[in-house]
C-alpha positions in Angstrom: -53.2 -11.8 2.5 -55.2 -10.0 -0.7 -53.0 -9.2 -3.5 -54.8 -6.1 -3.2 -53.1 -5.0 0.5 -49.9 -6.2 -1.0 -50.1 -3.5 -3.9 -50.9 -0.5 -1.7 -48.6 1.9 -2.2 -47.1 0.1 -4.8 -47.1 2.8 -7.3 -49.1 0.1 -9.5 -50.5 1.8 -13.4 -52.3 -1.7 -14.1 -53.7 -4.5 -13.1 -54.9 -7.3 -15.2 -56.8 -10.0 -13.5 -58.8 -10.3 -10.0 -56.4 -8.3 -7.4 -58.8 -10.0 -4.9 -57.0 -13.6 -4.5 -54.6 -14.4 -1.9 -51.0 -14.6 -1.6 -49.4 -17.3 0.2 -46.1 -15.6 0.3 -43.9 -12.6 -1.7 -40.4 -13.3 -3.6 -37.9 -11.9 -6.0 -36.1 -14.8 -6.5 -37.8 -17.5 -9.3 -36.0 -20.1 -7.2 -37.6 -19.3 -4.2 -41.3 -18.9 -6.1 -43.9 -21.7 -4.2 -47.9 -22.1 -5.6 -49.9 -19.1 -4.6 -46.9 -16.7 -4.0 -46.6 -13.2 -5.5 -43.0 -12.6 -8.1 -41.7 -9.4 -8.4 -39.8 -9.1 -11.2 -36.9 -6.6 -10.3 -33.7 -5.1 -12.8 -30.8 -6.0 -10.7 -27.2 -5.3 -11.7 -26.3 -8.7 -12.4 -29.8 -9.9 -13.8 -33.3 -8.6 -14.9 -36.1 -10.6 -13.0 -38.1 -10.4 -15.7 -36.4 -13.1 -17.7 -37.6 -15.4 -15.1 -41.2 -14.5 -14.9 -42.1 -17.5 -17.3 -39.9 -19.6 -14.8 -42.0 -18.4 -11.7 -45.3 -19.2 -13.1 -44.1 -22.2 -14.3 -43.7 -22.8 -10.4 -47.2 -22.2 -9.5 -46.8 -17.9 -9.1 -50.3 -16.5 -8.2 -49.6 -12.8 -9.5 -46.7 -11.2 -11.0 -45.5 -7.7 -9.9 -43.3 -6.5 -12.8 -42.1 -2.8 -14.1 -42.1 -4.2 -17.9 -45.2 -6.3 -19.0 -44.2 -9.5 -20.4 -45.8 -10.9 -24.3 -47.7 -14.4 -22.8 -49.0 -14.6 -19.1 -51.4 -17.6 -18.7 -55.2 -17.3 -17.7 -55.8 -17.2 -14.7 -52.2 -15.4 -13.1 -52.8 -12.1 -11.8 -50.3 -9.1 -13.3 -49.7 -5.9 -12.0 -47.5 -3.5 -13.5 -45.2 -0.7 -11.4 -43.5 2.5 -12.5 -40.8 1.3 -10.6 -40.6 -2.3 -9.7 -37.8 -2.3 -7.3 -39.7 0.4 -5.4 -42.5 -1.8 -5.5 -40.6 -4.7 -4.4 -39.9 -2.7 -0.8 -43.5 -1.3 -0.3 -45.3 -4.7 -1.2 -42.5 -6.6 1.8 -43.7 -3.8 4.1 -47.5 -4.5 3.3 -46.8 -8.3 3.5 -45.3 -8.6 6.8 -47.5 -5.9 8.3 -45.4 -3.1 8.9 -43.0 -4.1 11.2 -41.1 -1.3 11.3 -44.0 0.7 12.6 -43.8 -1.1 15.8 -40.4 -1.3 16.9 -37.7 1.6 17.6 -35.7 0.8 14.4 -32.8 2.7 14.4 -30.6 3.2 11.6 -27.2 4.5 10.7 -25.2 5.1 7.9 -21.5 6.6 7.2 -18.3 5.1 5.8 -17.2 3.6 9.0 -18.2 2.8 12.2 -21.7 1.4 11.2 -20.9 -2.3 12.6 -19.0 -1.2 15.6 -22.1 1.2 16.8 -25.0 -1.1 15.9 -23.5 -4.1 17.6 -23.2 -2.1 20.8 -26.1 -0.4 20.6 -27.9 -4.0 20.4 -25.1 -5.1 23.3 -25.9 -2.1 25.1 -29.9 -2.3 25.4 -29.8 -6.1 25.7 -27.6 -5.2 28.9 -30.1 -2.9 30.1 -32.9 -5.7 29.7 -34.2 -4.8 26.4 -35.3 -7.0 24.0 -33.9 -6.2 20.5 -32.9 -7.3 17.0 -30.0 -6.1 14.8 -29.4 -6.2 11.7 -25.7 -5.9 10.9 -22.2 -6.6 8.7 -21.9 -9.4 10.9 -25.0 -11.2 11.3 -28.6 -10.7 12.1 -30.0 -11.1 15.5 -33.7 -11.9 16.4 -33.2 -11.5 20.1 -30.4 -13.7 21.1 -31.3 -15.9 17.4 -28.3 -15.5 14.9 -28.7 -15.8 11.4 -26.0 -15.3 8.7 -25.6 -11.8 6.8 -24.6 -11.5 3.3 -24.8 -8.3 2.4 -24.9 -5.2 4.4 -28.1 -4.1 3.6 -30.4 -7.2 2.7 -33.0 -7.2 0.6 -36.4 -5.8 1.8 -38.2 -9.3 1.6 -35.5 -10.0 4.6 -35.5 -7.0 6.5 -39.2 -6.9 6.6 -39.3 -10.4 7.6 -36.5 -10.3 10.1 -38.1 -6.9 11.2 -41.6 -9.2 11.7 -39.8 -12.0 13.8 -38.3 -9.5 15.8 -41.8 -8.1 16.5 -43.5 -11.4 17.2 -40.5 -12.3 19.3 -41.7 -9.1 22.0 -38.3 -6.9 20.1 -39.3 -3.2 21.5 -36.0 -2.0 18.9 -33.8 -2.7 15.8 -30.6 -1.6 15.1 -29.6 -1.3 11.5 -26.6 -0.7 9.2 -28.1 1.3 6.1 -25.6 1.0 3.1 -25.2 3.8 0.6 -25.9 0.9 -2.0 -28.9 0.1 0.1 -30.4 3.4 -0.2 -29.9 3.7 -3.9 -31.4 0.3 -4.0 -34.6 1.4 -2.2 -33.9 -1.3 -0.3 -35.2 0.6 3.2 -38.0 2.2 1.6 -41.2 2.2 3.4 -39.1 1.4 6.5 -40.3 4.1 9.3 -36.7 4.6 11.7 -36.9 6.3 14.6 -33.9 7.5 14.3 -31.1 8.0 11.9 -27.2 8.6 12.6 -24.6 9.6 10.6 -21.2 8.9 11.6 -18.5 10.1 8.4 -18.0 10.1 4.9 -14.9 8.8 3.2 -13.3 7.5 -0.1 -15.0 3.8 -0.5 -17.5 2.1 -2.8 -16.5 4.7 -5.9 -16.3 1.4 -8.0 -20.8 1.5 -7.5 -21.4 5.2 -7.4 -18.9 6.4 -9.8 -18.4 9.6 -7.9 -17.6 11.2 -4.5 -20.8 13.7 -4.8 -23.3 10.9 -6.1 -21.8 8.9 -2.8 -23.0 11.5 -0.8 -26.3 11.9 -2.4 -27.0 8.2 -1.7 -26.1 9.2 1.8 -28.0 12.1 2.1 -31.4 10.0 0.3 -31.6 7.8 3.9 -32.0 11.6 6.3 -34.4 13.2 3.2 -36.3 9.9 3.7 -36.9 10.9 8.0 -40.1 12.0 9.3 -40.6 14.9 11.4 -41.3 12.1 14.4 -38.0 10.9 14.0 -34.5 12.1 15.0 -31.2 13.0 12.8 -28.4 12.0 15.0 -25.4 13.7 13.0 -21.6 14.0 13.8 -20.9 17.3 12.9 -17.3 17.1 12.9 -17.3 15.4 9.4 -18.0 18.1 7.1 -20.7 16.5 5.2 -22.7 16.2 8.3 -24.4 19.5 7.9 -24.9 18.3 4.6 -26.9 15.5 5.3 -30.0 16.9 6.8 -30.1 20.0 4.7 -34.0 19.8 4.0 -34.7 17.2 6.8 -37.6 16.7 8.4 -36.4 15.0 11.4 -35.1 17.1 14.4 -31.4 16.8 14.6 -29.4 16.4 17.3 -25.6 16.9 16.8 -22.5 15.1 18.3 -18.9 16.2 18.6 -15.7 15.5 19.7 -14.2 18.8 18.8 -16.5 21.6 19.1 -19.8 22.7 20.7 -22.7 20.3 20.0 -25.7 18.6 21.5 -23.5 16.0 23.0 -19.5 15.5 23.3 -16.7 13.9 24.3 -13.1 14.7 24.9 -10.6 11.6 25.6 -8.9 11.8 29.1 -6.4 8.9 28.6 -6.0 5.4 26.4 -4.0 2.6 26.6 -4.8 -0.9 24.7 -7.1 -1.7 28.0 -9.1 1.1 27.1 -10.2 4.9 27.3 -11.0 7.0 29.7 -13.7 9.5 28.3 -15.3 12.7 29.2 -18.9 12.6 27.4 -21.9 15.8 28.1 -19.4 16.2 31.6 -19.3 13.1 33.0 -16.5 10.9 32.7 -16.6 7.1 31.9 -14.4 4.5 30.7 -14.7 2.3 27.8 -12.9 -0.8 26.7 -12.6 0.4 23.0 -9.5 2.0 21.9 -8.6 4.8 19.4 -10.0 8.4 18.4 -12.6 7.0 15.9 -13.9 4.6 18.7 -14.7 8.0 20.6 -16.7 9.0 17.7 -18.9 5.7 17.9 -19.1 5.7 21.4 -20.7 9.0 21.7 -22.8 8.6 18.5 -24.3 5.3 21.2 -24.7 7.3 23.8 -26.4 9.9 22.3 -28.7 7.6 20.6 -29.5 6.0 23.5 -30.5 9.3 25.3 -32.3 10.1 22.5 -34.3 6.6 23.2 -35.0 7.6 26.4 -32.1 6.2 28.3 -30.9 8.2 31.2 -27.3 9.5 30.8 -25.9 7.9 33.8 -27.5 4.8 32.9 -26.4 4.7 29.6 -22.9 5.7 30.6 -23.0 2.7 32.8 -23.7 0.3 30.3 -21.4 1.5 28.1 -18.5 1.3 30.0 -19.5 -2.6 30.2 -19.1 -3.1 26.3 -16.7 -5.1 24.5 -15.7 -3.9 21.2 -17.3 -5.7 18.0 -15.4 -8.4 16.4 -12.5 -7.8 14.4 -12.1 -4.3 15.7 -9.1 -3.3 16.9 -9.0 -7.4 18.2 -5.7 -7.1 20.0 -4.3 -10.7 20.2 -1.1 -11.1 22.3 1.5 -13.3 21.1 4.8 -14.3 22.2 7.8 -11.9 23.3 5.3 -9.6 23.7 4.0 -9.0 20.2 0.4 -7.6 19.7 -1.6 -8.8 16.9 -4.4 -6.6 16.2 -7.5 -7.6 13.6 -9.1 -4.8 12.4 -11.6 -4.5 9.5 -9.9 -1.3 8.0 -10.3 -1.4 4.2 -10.4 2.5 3.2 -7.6 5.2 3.6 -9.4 6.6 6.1 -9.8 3.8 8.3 -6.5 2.5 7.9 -5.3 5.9 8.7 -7.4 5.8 12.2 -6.3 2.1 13.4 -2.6 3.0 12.2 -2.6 6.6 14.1 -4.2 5.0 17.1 -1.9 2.1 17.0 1.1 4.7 16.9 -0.4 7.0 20.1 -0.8 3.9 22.4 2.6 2.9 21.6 5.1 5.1 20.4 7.9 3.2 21.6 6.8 0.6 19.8 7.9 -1.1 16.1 4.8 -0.6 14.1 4.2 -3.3 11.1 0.9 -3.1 9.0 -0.3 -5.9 7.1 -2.9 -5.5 4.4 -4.2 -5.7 0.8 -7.5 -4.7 -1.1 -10.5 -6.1 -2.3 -10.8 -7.2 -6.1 -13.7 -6.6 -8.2 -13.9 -3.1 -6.2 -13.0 0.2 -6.2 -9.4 0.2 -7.5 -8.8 4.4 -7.2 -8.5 3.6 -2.7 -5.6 0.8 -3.5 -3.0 3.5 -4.1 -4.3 5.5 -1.2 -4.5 2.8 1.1 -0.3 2.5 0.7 0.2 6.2 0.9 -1.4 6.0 4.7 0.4 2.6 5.4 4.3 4.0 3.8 3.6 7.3 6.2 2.7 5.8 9.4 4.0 2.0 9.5 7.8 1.3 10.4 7.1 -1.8 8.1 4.7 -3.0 5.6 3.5 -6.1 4.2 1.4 -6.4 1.0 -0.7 -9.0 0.4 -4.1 -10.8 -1.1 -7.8 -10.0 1.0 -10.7 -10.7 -1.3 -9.2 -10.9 -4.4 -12.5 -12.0 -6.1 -11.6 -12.4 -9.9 -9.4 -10.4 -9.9 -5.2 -11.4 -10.0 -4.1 -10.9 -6.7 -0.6 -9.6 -8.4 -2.5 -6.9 -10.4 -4.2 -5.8 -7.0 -0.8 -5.8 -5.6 0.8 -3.9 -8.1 -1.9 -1.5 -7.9 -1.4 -0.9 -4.6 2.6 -0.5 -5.2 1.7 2.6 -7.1 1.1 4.6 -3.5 4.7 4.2 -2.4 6.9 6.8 -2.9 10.6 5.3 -3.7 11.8 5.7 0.3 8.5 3.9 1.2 8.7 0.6 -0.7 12.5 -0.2 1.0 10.2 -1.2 3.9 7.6 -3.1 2.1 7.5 -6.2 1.4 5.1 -8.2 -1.3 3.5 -11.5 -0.3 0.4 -12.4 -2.2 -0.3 -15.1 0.3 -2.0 -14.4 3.1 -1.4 -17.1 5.7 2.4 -16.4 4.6 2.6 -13.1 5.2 0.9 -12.8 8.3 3.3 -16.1 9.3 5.8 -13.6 7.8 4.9 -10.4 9.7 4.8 -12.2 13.2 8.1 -14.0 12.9 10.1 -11.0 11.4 8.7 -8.6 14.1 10.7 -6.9 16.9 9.9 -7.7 20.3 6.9 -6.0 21.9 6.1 -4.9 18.1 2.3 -4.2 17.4 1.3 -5.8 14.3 -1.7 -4.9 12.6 -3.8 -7.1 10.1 -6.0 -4.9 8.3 -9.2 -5.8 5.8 -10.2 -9.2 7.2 -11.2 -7.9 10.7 -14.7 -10.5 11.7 -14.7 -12.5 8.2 -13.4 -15.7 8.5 -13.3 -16.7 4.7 -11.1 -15.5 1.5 -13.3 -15.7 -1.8 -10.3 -15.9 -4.6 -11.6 -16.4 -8.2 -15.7 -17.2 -7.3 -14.5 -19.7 -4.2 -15.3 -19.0 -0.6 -12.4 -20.7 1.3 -12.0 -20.8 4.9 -9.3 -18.3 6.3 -10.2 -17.2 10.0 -6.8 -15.1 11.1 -7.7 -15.8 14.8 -7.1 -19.3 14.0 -3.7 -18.3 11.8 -2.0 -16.4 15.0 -3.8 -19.4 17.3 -1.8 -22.0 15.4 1.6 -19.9 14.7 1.6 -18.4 18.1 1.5 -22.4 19.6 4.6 -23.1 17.5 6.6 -20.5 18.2 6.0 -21.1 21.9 6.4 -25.1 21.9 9.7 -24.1 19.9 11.1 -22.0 22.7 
């Protein structure tokens, strides 16, 4: 492709050199540059690509796309200068691979929580139907039924763009994607055209990155002020910030609720850990996902998938067919009738929604809650986060999740500050893992639900800059064999 296709839209204020010669291929990584390619030289947080611009020519770089224009460029390598580089970086991926989001149904949704569980089902959901899709998710990408590793939730817009073009040359009529507040801020999905854009809820996480609550929501609020008037805001209107987000839309929004009169909604009729039975727009449906919040995402799916074009009775079909995501609300049983349950709660607010949900399907029940926080992250939720354990657990255990490079006891103790005097008699402090879940499960009453919270699908702890293997299906698997060839 001409360099000069690549730059449209770019926002480019110079160009020095023939914009006519081809590019073999686009990257943002030096590493990655190959003869003929295009660099873009983006300002990250950890490093600014223009330090390696000498590297990627050096490699063979046909052009450089840059925001500041280096001293020395060689003859015969193109540059083109951006206002805004990592602007430029999205719009030049879109040009490259075509526009692949122009021909699929690339859906999008963003929120605190939920955005895993209801993309995954979405792309379950259609693939049931016979639809072929793609998805682009926490968990891992999907080309069709092709899997590929994630590593962040929104990738980069070299990936998405090229993901989105495989999925179009693999006959993909949609996309469904999790768009990260950090994403957005990022321009990460600019130039992307969604069809549609949901909104699920907005609670206390990623403060560490924005700073505040209100430039959170303003990162939200960017993804539904970036909709066209062909698209469609899908917006649960029981959060309060949901009005919020398409104030000054262009898209036509449709509005979901649990609560109160809306577009779509859904009342729960009965839930047990097999479970719910739901009444959605009248019609009444079961679901194998549990809890309140899983109410929430089922309707935000079906009323996307109406919105697609799906007829409510077959959608409502479909859905009742669904297994939840991994690593939410995972119920595991275990011997003398304990349920472990693996859930990737790691805010207040969705600890507060697996704990509460926990509590109604089994009042009867000793509740225990296992969990810890994240290092290198937003330390203000760690406090928090025991406050909603030491109110609605019978017992608590402490311990590491991600501890990053952080000390795990300076996490912990962190997280001690939330318990009220009363509260930490039933806690107890482990900093290892595998030892306090082996903990949890042996000290637990009979028939007691005991919930791991913060791993939920991931299958690794990263302590100090290792990744280590840590899978806590595999942790109950092994402990659940002993206790059983014991008795």
């Amino acid at each position: 492709m001409k360099l000069t296709q690549i730059l449209e839209g770019c926002g480019i204020t110079a160009v020095k050199g023939d914009a006519r010669v081809d590019i073999t291929g686009i990257t943002c990584d030096s590493r990655s540059v190959a003869p003929g390619s295009l660099f873009i030289a983006v300002k990250g947080a950890a490093a600014d690509g223009h330090r390696f611009i000498g590297s990627a020519v050096e490699k063979g770089a046909a052009a450089i796309l840059c925001q500041e224009e280096p001293e020395n460029v060689p003859e015969g390598v193109i540059l083109a200068v951006a206002s805004d580089s990592r602007k430029a970086l999205a719009f030049a991926a879109d040009n490259f691979y075509g526009h692949p989001s122009r021909k699929l149904e690339l859906v999008g949704i963003t929120g605190t929580n939920g955005k895993t569980t209801t993309v995954t089902l979405l792309y379950n959901l259609f693939r049931g139907l016979g639809y072929n899709c793609g998805l682009l998710s926490t968990i891992a990408n999907y080309v069709g039924t092709r899997r590929s590793e994630t590593v962040n939730t929104t990738a980069d817009p070299i990936t998405i763009n090229r993901l989105l073009a495989e999925m179009v040359e693999a006959g993909c009529g949609y996309c469904f994607m999790e768009v990260s507040s950090i994403g957005v801020e990022q321009d990460r999905v600019a130039g992307l055209r969604f069809r549609a854009g949901i909104f699920s809820n907005l609670t206390h996480d990623h403060l560490d990155y924005h700073g505040t609550f209100a430039e959170y929501l303003r990162c939200k609020k960017l993804f539904f002020d970036g909709l066209s008037k062909e698209a469609a805001a899908i917006i649960n209107i029981d959060d309060k910030n949901g009005r919020v987000m398409v104030q000054n839309c262009a898209a036509r929004v449709v509005t979901y609720s649990c609560r109160s009169m809306a577009d779509h909604t859904c009342r729960m009729m009965e839930e047990s850990f097999e479970g719910m039975l739901l009444k959605i727009d009248g019609r009444e449906a079961w679901t194998r996902l549990i809890g309140a919040h899983n109410a929430y995402n089922v309707l935000a799916i079906y009323s996307t998938a109406v919105e697609l074009g799906i007829s409510p009775e077959e959608a409502l079909v479909g859905l009742s067919r669904l297994e939840s995501a991994p690593g939410r609300l995972e119920n595991i049983p275990g011997p003398r009738g304990i349920s472990a349950v693996i859930d990737y709660a790691h805010t207040p607010d969705a600890l507060e929604n697996v704990l509460t949900t926990l509590r109604s399907i089994a009042p009867e029940r000793q509740l225990i809650c296992l969990f810890g926080c994240g290092g290198d992250r937003d330390r203000t939720k760690r406090p928090e986060m025991a406050a909603v354990a030491g109110r609605l657990a019978d017992r608590i255990i402490v311990t590491s999740d991600n501890s990053r490079t952080e000390r795990t006891e300076d996490i912990l103790e962190d997280i001690r500050k939330g318990f009220s005097a009363k509260q930490l008699a039933k806690c107890l402090f482990i900093a290892d893992r595998r030892e306090a879940i082996r903990t949890a499960i042996l000290t637990a009453d009979d028939k007691a639900t005991v919930l791991l919270a913060g791993k939920g699908h991931e299958t690794y702890q990263i302590i100090g800059t290792e990744k280590r293997h840590f899978d806590e299906r595999e942790v109950l698997e092994e402990l659940f064999n002993n206790l059983q060839r014991e008795n």
